[in-house]
Phi, psi and omega in degrees: 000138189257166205308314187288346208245339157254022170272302168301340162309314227269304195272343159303308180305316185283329186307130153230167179056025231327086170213165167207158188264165185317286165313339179266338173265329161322308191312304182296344154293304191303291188295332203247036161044086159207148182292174179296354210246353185262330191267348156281353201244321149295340159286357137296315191270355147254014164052030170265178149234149203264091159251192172065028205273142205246319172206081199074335180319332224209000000 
């Protein structure tokens, strides 16, 4: 399984509603070592949304 392809597993999972929080999606950059913008650009592209964004990030 390639990196992009367990970001998106990753972030399907964490998503309830398709949403997530701000904080939840940092994180999940900070662990899974990606940048913030990659994992916002999959979360476009899985048509989640990124709320409660604290500072901008996303």
């Amino acid at each position: 399984m390639t990196k992009k392809d367990e970001l998106k597993k990753r972030l399907s999972e964490e998503a309830q509603n398709n949403s997530i929080t701000c904080e939840k999606a940092r994180a999940l950059a900070e662990e899974m070592q990606v940048p913030y913008d990659e994992v916002g650009t999959m979360a476009d592209e899985l048509r989640i949304k990124i709320r409660a964004c604290q500072l901008g990030c996303f």
